[in-house]
C-alpha positions as a printed NumPy array, in Angstrom:
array([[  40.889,  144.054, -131.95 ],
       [  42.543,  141.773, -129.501],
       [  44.489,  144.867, -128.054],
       [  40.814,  146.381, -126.835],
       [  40.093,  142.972, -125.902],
       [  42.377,  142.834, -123.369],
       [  42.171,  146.278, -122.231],
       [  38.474,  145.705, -121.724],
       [  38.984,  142.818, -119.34 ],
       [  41.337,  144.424, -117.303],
       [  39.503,  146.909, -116.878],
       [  36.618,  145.19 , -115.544],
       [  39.2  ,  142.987, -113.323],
       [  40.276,  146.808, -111.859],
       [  36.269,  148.062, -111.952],
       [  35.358,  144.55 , -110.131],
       [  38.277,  144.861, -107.767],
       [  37.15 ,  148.225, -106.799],
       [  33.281,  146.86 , -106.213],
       [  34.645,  144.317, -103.631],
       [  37.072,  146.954, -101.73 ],
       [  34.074,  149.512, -101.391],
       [  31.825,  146.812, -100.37 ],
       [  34.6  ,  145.71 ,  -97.218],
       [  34.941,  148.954,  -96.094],
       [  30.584,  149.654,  -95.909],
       [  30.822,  146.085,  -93.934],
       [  34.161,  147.071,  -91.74 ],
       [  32.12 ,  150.384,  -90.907],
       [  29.086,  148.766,  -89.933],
       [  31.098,  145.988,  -87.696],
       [  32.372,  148.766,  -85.867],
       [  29.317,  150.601,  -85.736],
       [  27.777,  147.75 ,  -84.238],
       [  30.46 ,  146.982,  -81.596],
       [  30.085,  150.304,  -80.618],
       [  26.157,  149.969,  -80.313],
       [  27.017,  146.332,  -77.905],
       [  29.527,  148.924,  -76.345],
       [  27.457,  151.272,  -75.747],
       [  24.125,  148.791,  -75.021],
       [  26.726,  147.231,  -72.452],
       [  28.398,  150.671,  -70.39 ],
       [  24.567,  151.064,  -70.035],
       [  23.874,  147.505,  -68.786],
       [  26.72 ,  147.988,  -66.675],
       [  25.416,  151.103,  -65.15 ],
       [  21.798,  149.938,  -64.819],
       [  23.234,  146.897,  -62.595],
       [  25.482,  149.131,  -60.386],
       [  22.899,  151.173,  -60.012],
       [  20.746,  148.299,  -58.809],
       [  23.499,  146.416,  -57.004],
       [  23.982,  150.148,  -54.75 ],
       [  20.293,  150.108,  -54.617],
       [  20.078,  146.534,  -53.018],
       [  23.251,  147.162,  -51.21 ],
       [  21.85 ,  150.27 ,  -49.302],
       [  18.835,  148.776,  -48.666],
       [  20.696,  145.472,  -46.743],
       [  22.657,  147.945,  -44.549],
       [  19.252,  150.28 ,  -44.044],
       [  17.901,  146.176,  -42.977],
       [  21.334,  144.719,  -41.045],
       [  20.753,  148.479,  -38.72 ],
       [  17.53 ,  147.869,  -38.307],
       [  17.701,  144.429,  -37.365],
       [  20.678,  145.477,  -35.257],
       [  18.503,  148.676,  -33.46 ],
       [  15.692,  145.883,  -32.608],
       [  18.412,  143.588,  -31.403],
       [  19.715,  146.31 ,  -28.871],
       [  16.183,  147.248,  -27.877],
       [  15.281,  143.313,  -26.983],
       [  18.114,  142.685,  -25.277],
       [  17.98 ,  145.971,  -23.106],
       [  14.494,  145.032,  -22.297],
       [  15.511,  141.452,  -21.463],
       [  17.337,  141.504,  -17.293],
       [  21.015,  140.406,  -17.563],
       [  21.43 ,  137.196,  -15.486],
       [  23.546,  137.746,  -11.741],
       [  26.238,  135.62 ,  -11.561],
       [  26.359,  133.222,   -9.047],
       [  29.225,  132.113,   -7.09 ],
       [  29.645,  128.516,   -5.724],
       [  31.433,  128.342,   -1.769],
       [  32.34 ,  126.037,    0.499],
       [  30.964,  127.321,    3.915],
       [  31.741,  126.335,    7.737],
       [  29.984,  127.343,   11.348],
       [  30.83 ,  130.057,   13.248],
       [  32.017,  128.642,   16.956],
       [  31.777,  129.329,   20.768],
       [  33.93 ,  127.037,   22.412],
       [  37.451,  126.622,   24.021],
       [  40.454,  128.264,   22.299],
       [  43.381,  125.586,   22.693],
       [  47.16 ,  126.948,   21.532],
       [  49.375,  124.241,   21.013],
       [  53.08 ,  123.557,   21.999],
       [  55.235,  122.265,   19.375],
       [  57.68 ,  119.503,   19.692],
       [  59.734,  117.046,   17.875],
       [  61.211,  113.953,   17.986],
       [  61.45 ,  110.02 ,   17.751],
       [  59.261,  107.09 ,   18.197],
       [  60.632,  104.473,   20.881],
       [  59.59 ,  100.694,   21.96 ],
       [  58.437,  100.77 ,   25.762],
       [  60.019,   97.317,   25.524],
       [  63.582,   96.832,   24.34 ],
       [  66.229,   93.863,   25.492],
       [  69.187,   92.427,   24.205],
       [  68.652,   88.549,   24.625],
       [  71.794,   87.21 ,   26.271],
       [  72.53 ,   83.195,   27.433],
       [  72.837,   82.567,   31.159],
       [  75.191,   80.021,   30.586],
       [  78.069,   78.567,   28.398],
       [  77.292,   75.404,   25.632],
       [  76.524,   74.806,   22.486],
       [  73.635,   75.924,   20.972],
       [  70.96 ,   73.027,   19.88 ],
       [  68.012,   74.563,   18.048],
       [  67.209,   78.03 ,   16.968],
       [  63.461,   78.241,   17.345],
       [  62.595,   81.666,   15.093],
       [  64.28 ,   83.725,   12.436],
       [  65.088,   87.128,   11.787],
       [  61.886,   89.781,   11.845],
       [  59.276,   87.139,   13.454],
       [  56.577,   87.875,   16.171],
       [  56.71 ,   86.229,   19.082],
       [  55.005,   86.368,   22.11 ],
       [  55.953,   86.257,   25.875],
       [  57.365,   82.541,   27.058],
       [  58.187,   81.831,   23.889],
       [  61.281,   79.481,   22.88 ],
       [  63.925,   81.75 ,   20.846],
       [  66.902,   78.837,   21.177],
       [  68.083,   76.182,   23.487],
       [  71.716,   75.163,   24.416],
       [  72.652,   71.107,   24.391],
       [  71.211,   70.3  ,   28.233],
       [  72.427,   66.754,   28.445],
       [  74.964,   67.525,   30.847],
       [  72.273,   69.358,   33.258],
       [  69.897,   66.671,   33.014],
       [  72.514,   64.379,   34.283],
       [  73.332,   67.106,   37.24 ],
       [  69.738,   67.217,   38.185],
       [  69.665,   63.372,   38.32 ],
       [  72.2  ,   62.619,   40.689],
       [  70.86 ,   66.097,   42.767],
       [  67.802,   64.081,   43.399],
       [  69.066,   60.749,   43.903],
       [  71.537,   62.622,   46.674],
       [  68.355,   64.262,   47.906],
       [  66.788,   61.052,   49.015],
       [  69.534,   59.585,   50.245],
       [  69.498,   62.43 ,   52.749],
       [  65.695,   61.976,   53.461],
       [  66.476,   58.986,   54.164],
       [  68.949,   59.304,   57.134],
       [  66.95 ,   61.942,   58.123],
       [  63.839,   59.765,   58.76 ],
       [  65.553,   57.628,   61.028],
       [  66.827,   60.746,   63.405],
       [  62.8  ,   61.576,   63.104],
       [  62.589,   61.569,   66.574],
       [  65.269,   64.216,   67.362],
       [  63.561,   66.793,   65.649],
       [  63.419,   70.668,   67.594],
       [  61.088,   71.571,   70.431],
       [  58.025,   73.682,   68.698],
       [  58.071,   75.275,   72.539],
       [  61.478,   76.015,   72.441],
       [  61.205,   77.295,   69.269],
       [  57.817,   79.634,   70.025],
       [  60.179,   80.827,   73.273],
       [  63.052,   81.819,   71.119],
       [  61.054,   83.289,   68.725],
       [  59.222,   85.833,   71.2  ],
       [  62.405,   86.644,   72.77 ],
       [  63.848,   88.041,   69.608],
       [  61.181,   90.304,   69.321],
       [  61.178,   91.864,   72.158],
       [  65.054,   92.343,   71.563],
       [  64.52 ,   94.023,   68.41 ],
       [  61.509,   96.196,   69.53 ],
       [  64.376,   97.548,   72.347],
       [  66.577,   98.427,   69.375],
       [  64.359,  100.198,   67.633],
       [  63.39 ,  102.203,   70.744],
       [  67.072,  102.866,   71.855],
       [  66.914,  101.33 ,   74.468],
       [  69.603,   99.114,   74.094],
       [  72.796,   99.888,   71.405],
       [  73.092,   97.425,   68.1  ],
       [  76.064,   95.707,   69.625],
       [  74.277,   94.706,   72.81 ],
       [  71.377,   93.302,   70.691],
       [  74.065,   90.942,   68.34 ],
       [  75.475,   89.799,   71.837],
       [  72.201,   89.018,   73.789],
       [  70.594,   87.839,   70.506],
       [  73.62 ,   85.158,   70.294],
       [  72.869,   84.215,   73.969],
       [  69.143,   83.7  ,   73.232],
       [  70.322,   81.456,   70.303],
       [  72.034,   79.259,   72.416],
       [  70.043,   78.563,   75.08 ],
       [  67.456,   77.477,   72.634],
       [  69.596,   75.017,   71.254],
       [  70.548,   73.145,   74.772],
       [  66.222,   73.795,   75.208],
       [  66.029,   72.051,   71.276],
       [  65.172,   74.417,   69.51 ],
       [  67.19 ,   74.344,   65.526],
       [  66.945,   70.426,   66.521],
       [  65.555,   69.756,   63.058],
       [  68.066,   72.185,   61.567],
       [  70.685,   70.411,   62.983],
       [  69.701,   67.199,   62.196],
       [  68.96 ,   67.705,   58.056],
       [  72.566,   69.227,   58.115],
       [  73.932,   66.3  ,   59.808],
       [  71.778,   64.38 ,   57.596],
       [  73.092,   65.862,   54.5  ],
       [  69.489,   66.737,   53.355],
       [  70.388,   70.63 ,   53.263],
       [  73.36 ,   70.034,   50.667],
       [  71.347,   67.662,   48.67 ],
       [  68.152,   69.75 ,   48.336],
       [  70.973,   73.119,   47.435],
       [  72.201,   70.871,   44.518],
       [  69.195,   69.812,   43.273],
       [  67.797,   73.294,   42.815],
       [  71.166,   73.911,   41.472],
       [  70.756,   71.399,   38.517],
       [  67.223,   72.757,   38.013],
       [  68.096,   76.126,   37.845],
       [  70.888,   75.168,   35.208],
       [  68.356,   73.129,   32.971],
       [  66.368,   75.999,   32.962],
       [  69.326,   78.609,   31.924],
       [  70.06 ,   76.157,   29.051],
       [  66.65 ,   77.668,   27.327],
       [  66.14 ,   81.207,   25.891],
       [  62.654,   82.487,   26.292],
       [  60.944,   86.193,   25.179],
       [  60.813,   87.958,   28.455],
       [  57.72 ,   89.977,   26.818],
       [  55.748,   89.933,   23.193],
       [  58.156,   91.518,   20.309],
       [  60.137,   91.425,   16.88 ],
       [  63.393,   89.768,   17.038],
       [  66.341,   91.726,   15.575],
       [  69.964,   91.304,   14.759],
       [  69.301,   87.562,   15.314],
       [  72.815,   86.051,   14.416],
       [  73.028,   82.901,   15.538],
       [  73.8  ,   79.007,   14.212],
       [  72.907,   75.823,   15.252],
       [  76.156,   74.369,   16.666],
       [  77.851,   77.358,   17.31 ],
       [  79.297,   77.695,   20.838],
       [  78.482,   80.628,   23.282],
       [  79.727,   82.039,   26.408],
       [  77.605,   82.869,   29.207],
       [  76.078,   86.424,   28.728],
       [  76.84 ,   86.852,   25.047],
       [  73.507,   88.549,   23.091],
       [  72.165,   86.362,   20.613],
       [  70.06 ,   88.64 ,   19.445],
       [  67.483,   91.715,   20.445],
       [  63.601,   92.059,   20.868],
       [  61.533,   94.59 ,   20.544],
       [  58.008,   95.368,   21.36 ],
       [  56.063,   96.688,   18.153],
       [  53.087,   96.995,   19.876],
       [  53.738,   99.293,   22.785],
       [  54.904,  102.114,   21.782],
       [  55.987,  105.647,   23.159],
       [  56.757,  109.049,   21.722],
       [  59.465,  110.917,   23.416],
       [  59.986,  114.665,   22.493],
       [  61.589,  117.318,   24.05 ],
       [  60.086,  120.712,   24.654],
       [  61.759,  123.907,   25.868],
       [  61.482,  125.319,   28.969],
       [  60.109,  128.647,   28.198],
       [  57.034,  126.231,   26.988],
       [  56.523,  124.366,   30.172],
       [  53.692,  126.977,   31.249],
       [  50.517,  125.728,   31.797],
       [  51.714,  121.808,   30.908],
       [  50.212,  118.796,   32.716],
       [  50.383,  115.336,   32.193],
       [  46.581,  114.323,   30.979],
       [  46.447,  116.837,   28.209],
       [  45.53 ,  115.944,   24.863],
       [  48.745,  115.82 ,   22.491],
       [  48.643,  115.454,   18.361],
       [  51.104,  113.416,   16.956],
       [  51.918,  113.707,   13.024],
       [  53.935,  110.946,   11.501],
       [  55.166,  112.114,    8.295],
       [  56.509,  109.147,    7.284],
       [  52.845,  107.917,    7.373],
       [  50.731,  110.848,    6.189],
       [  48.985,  110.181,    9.588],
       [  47.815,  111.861,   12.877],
       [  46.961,  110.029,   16.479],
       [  45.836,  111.848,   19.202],
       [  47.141,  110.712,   22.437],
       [  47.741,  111.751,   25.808],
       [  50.579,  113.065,   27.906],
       [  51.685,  110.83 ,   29.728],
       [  55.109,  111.033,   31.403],
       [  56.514,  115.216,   32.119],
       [  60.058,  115.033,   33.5  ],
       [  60.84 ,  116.332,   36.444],
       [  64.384,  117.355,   35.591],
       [  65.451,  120.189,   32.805],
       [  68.497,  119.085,   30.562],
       [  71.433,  121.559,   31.751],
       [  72.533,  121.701,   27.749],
       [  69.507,  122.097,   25.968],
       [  67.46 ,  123.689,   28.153],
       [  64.627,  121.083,   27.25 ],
       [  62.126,  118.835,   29.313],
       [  61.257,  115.661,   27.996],
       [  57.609,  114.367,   27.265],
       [  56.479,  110.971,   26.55 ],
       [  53.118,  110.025,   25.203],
       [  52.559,  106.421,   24.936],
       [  50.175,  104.615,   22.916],
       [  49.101,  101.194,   21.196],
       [  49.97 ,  100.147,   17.588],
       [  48.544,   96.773,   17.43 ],
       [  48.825,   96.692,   12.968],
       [  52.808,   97.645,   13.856],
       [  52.488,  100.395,   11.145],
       [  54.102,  102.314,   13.414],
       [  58.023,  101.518,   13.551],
       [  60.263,  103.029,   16.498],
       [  62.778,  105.437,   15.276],
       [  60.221,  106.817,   13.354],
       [  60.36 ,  110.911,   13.595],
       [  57.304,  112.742,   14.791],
       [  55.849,  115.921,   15.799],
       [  53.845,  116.409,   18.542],
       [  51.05 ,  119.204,   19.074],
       [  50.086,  119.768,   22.504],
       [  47.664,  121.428,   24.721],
       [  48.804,  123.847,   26.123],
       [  47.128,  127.633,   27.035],
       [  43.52 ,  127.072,   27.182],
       [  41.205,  129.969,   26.654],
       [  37.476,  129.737,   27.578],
       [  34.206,  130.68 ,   25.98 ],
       [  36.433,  132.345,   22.591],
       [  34.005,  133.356,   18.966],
       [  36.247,  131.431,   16.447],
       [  36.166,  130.266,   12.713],
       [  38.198,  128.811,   10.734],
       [  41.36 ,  130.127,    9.492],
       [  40.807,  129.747,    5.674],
       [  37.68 ,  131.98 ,    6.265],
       [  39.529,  134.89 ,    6.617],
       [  41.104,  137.507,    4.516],
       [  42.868,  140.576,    3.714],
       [  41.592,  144.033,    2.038],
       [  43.18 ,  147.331,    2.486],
       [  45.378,  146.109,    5.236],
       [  42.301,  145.103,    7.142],
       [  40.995,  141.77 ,    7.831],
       [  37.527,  140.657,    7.218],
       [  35.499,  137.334,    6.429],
       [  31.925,  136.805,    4.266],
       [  28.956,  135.7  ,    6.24 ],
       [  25.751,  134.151,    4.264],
       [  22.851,  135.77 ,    4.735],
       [  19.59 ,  134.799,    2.199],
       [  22.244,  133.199,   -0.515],
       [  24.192,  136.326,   -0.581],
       [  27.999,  136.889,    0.708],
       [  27.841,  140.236,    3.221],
       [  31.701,  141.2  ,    4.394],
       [  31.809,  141.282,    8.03 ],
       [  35.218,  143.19 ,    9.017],
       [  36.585,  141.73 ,   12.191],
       [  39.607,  142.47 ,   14.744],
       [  41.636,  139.423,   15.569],
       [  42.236,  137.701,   19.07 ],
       [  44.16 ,  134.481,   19.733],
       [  44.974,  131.526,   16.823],
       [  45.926,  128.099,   16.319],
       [  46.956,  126.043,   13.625],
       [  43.264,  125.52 ,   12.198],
       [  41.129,  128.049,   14.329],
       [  41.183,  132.087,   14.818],
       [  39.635,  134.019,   17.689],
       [  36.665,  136.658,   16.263],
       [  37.827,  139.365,   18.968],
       [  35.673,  142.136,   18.159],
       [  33.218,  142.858,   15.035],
       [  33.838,  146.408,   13.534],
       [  31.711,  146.897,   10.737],
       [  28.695,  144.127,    8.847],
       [  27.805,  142.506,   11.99 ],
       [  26.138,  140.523,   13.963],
       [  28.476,  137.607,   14.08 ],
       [  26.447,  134.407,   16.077],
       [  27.505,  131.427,   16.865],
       [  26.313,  128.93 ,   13.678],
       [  26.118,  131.484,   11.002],
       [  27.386,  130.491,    8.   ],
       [  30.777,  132.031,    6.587],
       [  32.423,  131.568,    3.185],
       [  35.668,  129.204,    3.12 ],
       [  36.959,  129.137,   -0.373],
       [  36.689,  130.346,   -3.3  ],
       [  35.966,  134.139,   -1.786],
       [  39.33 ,  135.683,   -3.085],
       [  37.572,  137.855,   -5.371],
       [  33.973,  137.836,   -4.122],
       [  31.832,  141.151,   -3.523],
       [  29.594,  142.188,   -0.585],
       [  25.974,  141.539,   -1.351],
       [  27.449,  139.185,   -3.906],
       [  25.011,  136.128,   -5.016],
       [  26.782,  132.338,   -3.716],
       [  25.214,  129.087,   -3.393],
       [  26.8  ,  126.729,   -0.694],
       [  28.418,  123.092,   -2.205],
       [  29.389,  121.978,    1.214],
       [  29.159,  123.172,    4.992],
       [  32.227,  121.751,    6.086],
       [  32.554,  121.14 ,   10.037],
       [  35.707,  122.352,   11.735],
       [  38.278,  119.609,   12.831],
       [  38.94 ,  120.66 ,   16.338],
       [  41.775,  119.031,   17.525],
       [  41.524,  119.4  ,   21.51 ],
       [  38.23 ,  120.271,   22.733],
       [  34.599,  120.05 ,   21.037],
       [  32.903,  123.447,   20.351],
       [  29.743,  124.617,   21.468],
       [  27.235,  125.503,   18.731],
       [  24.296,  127.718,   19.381]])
């Protein structure tokens, strides 16, 4: 009884067992089943949205060439904007043709002395110092005078000593008739000499004769007498004495710089030794030297150029001095053109280079250099006509350094006198090309002003 018991409940365990596994797999079937279903419900989600993402996809590109088509069409339709090309411009010119001879060389002082003491002392006072102005008269230094002073002193009191004896002889003073006589005599002996008439050794002997006689008539009375007198000697020294006072003082012989002034109060000098040098700042003169071959058609008067390119500057001057003489050596002729420089910007020994007039041609169609240029070997320039750039091709005459001769116009013409050409910016311009003018800039004509029609 307990044996079936058991069996019973194990089989039951085995029966129940069973149930459960059955009842896994129906639910492990199902699961599966069902993923398959979400599979399945998904491949066709999936395909539904490809199928509408291609849709929407086509149907941006069948908008994006549409949009793109209308784009084209507008902007064909709409006129595409000329470019425009800003220019500088300048005048066409009628005037004088001037082609310039080149020269070099150095800046000089009209003025230049070495300052040099007349006589021997000791210098007493320096009046200026090294690189100061001065002007004409002034003091530069003075030697110790004392002992001149004294000279001229006794000079005078000797002097009226002498006017003093002299008074009292007052009344054996010369003849004025004798005197007249002699007088008209000895011109009518020279005007003899001069004539040939008589040789030069029979006019020293007759003139002696003459001389003589006057004296026994009294004429040279008063001569006599102030020598006798002493008054001669006395007046000799006392313009001695003055002249020495004076030498004792240095003075500028002319407005200047002083230089290489070396010089102490003190110090002892001799008689001509330089105490220094002076130079005139102020007038000053270029002096260049141009070669022979160039001489043609040079005159003093013509207008010169001179660059300092120490200065970054330009005067225009004159010629003023040609030489007459050629230099053996060089073969050169030297030029000077002198001018003021009253700010003393200017230095001498400055170098410079001179342009000067030279071959004149009259009446010559020019513009300026940077107006022309080159294409296919063949020179040309842009004129402005109604705000557009028309090529104008052009054979060339004579040229200087800022103007070119129009010789003859060979294709684009007319070329007058003020039309407007192109000046810059024209290296890659067109003809009939669109320009608009920033500036008309005049010509700098160095010589001679151009005529404008």
């Amino acid at each position: 009884m307990g044996t079936k018991t058991n069996v019973l409940r194990l089989f039951l365990v085995l029966a129940l067992l069973l149930g459960l596994a059955g009842c896994n797999e129906a639910t492990g079937g199902d699961g599966a089943s069902a993923d398959s279903t979400k599979s399945e419900s998904k491949d066709k989600d999936g395909d539904t949205k490809n199928a509408s993402s291609s849709g929407d996809s086509d149907d941006e590109k069948s908008d994006s060439e549409s949009d793109s088509a209308s784009k084209d069409e507008t902007e064909k339709k709409k006129p595409k904007k000329e470019k425009v090309t800003n220019v500088n411009a300048s005048k066409v010119q009628m005037g004088d043709l001037i082609v310039p001879v080149i020269a070099e060389g150095t800046i000089r002082s009209r003025n230049e002395a070495e300052l040099r003491t007349e006589i021997a002392g000791r210098i007493d006072r320096v009046y200026v110092t090294e690189g100061q102005f001065v002007k004409r008269g002034q003091m530069i230094a003075r030697l110790d005078d004392r002992q001149y002073r004294v000279e001229l002193t006794e000079a005078e009191n000797q002097y009226l000593e002498a006017l003093g004896r002299l008074a009292v002889d007052e009344e054996k003073l010369d003849s004025r008739a004798a005197t007249d006589r002699l007088t008209t005599s000895l011109e009518d002996l020279k005007d003899q000499l001069n004539r040939g008439v008589i040789s030069r050794k029979e006019f020293q002997d007759r003139q002696l004769a003459l001389e003589v006689d006057a004296v026994r008539d009294g004429a040279y009375r008063g001569d006599l007498v102030q020598v006798r007198s002493g008054i001669a000697a006395a007046r000799a020294a006392k313009d001695r004495a003055a002249l020495n006072l004076e030498r004792s003082e240095v003075r500028a012989p002319f407005s200047g710089v002083i230089t290489n002034l070396d010089l102490t109060k003190g110090e002892r000098v001799n008689a001509s030794e330089v105490i220094c040098r002076l130079v005139d700042s102020v007038n000053l003169e270029a002096k260049v030297a141009v070669l022979e071959s160039d001489l043609k058609g040079l005159e003093e008067g013509r207008d010169v150029r001179l660059e300092l390119p120490a200065l970054a500057e330009t005067l225009q001057v004159t010629l003023d001095v040609l030489s007459p003489q050629i230099d053996p050596e060089s073969r050169t002729c030297d030029l000077l053109m002198r001018f003021k420089n009253p700010d003393g910007r200017v230095r001498p020994g400055m170098f410079v280079r001179a342009a000067i007039a030279g071959d004149i041609y009259r009446d010559r169609l020019m513009v300026p250099r940077e107006a022309i240029l080159t294409r296919d070997g063949r020179p040309l320039l842009f004129k402005i006509k109604d705000k557009r750039a028309e090529w104008v091709y052009v054979q060339l005459g004579k040229s200087n350094d800022r103007m070119i001769e129009i010789e003859k116009i060979l294709q684009g013409g007319p070329l007058k006198p003020g039309t407007l050409c192109v000046v810059s910016d024209h290296l890659t311009l067109t003809h009939n090309a669109k320009v608009k003018v920033k500036k008309v800039v005049e010509p700098e004509v160095a010589w001679a002003k151009p005529e404008t029609e």
